[in-house]
N, C-alpha and C positions, 0 to 999 in steps of 0.2 A: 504493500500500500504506500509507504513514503519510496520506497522507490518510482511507481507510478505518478504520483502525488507531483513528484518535480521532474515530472517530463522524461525519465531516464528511459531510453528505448533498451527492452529484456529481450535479450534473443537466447533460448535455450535451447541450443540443439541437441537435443537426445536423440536421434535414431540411431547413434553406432548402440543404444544399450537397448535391451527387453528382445534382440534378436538371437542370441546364442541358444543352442541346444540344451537343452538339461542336463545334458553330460559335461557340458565345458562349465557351466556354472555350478555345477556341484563338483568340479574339478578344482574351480575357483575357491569356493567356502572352504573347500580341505586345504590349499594350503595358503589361505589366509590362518585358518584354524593354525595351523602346525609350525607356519612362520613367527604366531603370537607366542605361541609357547616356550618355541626355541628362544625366539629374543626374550621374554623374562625369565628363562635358565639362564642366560649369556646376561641381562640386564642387572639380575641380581648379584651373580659374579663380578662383573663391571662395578658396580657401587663399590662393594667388601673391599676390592682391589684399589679402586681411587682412593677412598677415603683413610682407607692403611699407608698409603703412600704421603698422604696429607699430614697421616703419624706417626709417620716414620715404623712405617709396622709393615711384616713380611705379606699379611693378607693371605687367603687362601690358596695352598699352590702346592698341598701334596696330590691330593686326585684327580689325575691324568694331568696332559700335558698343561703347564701354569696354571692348575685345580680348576682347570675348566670346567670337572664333571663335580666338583664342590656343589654347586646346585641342587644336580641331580641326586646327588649322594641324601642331601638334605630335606629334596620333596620323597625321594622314599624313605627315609624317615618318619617323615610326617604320616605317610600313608600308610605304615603298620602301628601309631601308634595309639592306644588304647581311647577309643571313640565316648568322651564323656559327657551327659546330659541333667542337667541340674536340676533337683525337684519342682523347682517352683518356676520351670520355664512353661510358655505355650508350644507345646511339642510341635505343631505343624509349622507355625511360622518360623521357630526355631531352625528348624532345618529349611525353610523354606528360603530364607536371607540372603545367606552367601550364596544361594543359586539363584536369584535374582542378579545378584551382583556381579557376578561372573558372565553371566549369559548376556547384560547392558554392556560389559566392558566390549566382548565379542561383537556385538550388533552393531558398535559406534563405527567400526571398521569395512562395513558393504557399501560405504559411500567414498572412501577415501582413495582417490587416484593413485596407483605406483606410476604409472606410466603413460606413454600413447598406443595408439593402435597395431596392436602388430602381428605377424605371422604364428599363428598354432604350430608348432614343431609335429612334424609328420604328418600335417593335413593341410590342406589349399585353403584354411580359413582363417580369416582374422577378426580380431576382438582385441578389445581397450582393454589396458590390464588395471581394472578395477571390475568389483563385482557388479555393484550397476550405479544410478545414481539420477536423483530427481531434480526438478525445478525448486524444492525448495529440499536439498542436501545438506545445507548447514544449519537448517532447524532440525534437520531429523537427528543431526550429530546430540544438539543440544538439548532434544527430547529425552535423546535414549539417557544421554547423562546424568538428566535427571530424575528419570526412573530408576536411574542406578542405584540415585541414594537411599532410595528405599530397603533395598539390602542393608543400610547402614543404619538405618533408623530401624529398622521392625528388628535387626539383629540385638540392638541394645534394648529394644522395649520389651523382646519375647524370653532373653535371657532370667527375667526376675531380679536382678544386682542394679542398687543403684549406682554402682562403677559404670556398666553398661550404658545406664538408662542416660546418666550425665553425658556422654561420650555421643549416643544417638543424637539429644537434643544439641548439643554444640554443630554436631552435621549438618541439623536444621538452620540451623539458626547463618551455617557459614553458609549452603547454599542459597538460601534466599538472599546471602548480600553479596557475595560475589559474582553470580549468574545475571543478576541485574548487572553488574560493572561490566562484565563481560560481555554480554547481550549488548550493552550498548556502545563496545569498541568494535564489535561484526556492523556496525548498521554503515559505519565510514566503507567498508570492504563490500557491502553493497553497494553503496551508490556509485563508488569508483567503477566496480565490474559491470555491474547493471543486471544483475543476474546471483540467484542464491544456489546454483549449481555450482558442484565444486572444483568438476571438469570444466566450465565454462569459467569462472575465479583465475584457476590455471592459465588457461589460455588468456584471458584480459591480462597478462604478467608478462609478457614474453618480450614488452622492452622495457620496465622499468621495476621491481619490485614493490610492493606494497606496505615493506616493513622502511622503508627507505623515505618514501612521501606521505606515510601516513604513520610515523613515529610515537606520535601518543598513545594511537590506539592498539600498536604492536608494544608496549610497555605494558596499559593498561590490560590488555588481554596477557600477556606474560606473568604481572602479578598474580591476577586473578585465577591464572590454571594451576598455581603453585595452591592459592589457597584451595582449589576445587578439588586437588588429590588429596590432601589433609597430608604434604608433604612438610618437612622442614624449611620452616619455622613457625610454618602455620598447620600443627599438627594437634592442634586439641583435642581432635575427637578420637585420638590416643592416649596422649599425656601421661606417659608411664608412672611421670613425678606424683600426680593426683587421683589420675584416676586408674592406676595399674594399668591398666592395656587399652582401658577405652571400652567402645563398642564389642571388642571381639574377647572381654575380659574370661564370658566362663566357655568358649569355645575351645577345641583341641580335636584332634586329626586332621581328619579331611575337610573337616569344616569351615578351619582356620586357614588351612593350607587355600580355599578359596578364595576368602577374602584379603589371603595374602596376594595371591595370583590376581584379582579385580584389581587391588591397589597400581599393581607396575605395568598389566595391560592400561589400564585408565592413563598413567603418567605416557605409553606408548601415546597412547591416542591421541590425547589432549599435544602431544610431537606435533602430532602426524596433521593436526588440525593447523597449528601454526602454520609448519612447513607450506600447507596450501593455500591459504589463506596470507601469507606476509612473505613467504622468500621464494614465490615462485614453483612450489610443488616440486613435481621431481625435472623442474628444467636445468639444465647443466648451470651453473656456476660462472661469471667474470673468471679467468681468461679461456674456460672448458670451452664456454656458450662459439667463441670464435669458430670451434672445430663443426663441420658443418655436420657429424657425426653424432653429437654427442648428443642431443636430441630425439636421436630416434634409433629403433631395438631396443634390446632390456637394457642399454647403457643408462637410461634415464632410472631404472630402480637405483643404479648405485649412487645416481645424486641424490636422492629420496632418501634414503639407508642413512649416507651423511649426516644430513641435514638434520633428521631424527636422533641421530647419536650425540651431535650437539648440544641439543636440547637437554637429552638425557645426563650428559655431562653440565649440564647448567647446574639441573636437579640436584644431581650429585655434592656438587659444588656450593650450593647453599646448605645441604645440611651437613656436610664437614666442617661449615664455616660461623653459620650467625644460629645463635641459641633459640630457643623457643621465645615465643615474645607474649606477654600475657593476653589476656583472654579479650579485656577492655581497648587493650592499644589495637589489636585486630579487629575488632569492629569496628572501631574510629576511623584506623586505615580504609576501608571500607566504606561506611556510611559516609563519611565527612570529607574525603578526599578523592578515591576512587571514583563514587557515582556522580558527584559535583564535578569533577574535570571529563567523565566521560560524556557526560549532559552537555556540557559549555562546547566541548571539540565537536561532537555529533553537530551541534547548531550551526557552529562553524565550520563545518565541511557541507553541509548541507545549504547554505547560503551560497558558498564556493560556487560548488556545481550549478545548484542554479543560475547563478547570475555568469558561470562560463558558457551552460548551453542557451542561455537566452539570445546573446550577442556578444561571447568574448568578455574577457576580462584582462585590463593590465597586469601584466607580473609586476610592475615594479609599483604600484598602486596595493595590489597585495601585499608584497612586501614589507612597505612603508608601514600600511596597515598593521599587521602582525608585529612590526616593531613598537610604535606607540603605544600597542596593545599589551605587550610584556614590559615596554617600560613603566606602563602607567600601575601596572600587576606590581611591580616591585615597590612603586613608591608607595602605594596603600598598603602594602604588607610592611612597608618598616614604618609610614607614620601609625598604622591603624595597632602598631606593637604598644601599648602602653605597661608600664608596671603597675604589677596591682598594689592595691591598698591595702596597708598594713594593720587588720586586725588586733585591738589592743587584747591580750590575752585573756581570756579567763579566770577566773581566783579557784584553782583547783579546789576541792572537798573530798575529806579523807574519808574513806570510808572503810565496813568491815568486810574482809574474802570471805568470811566463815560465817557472815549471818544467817544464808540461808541453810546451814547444814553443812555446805562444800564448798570448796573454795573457786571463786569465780575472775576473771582479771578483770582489770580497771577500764570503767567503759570512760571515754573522753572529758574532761573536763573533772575526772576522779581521780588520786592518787591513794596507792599503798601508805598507810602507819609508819613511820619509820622506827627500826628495830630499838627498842633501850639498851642505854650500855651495861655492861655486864656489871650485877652488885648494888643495883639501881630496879627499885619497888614499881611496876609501872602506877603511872599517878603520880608521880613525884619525892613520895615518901621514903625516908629512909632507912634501912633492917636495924632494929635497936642492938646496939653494939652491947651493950652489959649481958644480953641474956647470949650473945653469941660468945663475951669472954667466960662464961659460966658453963656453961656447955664445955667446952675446950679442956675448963677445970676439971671435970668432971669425967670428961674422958682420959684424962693424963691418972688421975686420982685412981680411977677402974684399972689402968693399967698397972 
């Protein structure tokens, strides 16, 4: 609608998709299926391995060649280990959770381009190496995502714990603010494309990238996926520190081993969304893009691959690096920052375009423009800094820990008794010293 709204002409060519056989596309799901796997065995490894190295630590590297099979080793573990279910869960939805969440993680991925068009090996036919994809592709991305969370919330509400239950609701609470932030850094990537197809995004790319001209919105969406995986530093609805594990607190086998697996496919996807969306999909790279090659055959998955392990190495790279950041300051980042600068850019690329497809627009008008406009940003931000006023303090009141039976700490504006010195009556009074030298006597005297 706002794309119609400002004249942007949608051209969404879909016929290379809905025409493959059932056999090529159930060729396709298997190994997209098989591809996501391998990469979070090798994703997972990758972490252990970076972040060991950030600590100076050997990392995983006895099983198989540089513990490659470290992973492997450790999802079977998982899966013979003793499958435990806590009294006071709701059995169906219990088990129902992490198969939601796993199966959303997979589903995000039948829209995402690896590549262009190209020859079936051993038959005369060709097909777009993506499984298929619609006129609106990057809502269906951001649908599934959201039903993902479901996994995450009915996981912590059906366990019975309220370690769990806290850990659910933290999920909530982070997707309804970041999905807005993010929702609103996709609406710049439409207007630019003219189209919410993901293969047609791709192709609107092919001279200039999108993370390059539309920089705020490729930050803002960047935060934003960091918080939607509940990745470091915006890991709440784990919180070892607080809430022992989070959401997946009284889960074990295979159950966990899901929502572990949901976790670093989801960190995949949310890749694999950027990659298309801001650096061009899988089109070769400055100085690759020169080769007239590099564009077309499966050479364009291994810019794809790339681009994606980047990303992943971002991941990495924040939670080796900045600590978790409370609970408050994540919202704030969020409410007060995030959605009010992706509101303001949205307006303003939205005016952009219209007034360039009306009749042209000066660059150097814009320019100008956008300068005045951050300069005028920075002087309201240092005069509108005032110091605040300085509350004269309260006259504290002392009060008793033990009056109601147990001892309770000092709510604000109360202070602790302070201790008497030793030898000293409390009240002030003094121990009568005669009846203390008479005693003395008297025990010298018995001896």
């Amino acid at each position: 609608m706002i794309v119609q709204a400002l004249g942007v002409r949608t051209v969404d060519d879909l016929s290379e998709f809905g025409t493959d056989p059932w056999w090529l596309s159930l060729i396709k799901a298997v190994l997209i299926f098989v591809f996501l796997l391998l990469l979070t065995l090798f994703n997972i490894w990758f972490e252990r391995r970076v972040v060991a190295r950030m600590q100076h630590r050997a990392g995983p590297n006895k099983n198989g060649p540089f513990g490659l099979l470290q992973s492997l080793a450790d999802a079977m573990k998982l899966m013979l280990k003793e499958d435990i279910m806590v009294k006071a869960a709701d059995r169906l939805l219990y088990v129902l959770a992490p198969v939601i969440s796993v199966i959303m993680a997979f589903l995000a991925f039948a829209v995402i381009p690896f590549g262009p068009v190209v020859d079936v090996p051993f038959t005369d036919r060709q097909t777009p190496l993506q499984l298929t994809d619609l006129p609106v592709g990057v809502l269906f991305v951001i649908a599934v995502a959201s039903v993902g969370i479901y996994g995450i919330v009915l996981g912590g509400w059906a366990s019975g714990s309220t370690y769990s239950l806290l850990g659910g609701m933290r999920s909530t609470a982070q997707v309804i603010s970041y999905e807005v932030a993010m929702s609103l850094a996709l609406v710049a990537v439409f207007l630019y494309a003219g189209s919410l197809s993901t293969s047609e995004i791709v192709n609107a790319q092919q001279r200039l990238w999108y993370a390059l001209i539309l920089l705020p919105s490729f930050i803002i969406f960047w935060v934003s996926m960091v918080g939607e995986t509940n990745r470091a530093p915006f890991d709440m609805p784990e919180a070892e520190g607080e809430l022992v594990a989070g959401y997946f607190t009284e889960y074990s086998s295979m159950k966990f081993a899901m929502f572990f697996l949901a976790e670093y496919i989801n960190m995949v996807t949310v890749s694999a969304v950027a990659t298309t969306l801001f650096l061009g999909g899988w089109r070769a790279p400055w100085p690759l893009s020169l080769w007239d090659g590099a564009n077309a055959g499966y050479w364009p998955v291994l810019w794809f691959l790339a681009k994606v392990m980047m990303f992943m190495f971002v991941f990495v790279w924040l939670r080796g690096t900045l600590p978790r950041v409370r609970y408050d300051q994540f919202m704030a980042l969020g409410w007060k920052v995030l959605i009010p600068v992706a509101l303001l850019w949205t307006v303003a690329v939205a005016t952009i375009r219209a007034m360039t497809l009306d009749g042209g627009l000066d660059r150097r008008v814009l320019v100008g423009g956008a300068l005045v406009a951050v300069l005028l940003f920075l002087l309201l931000s240092i005069v509108g800094e005032r110091a605040p006023k300085e509350e004269p303090e309260a006259e504290e009141q002392p009060f008793d820990p033990f009056a109601g039976g147990y001892p309770v700490p000092p709510m604000p504006g109360q202070r602790l008794p302070r201790p008497e010195p030793a030898g000293v009556v409390p009240g002030g009074a003094q121990p009568d010293q005669e009846d203390d030298t008479a005693r003395r006597s008297a025990t010298e005297e018995g001896d």
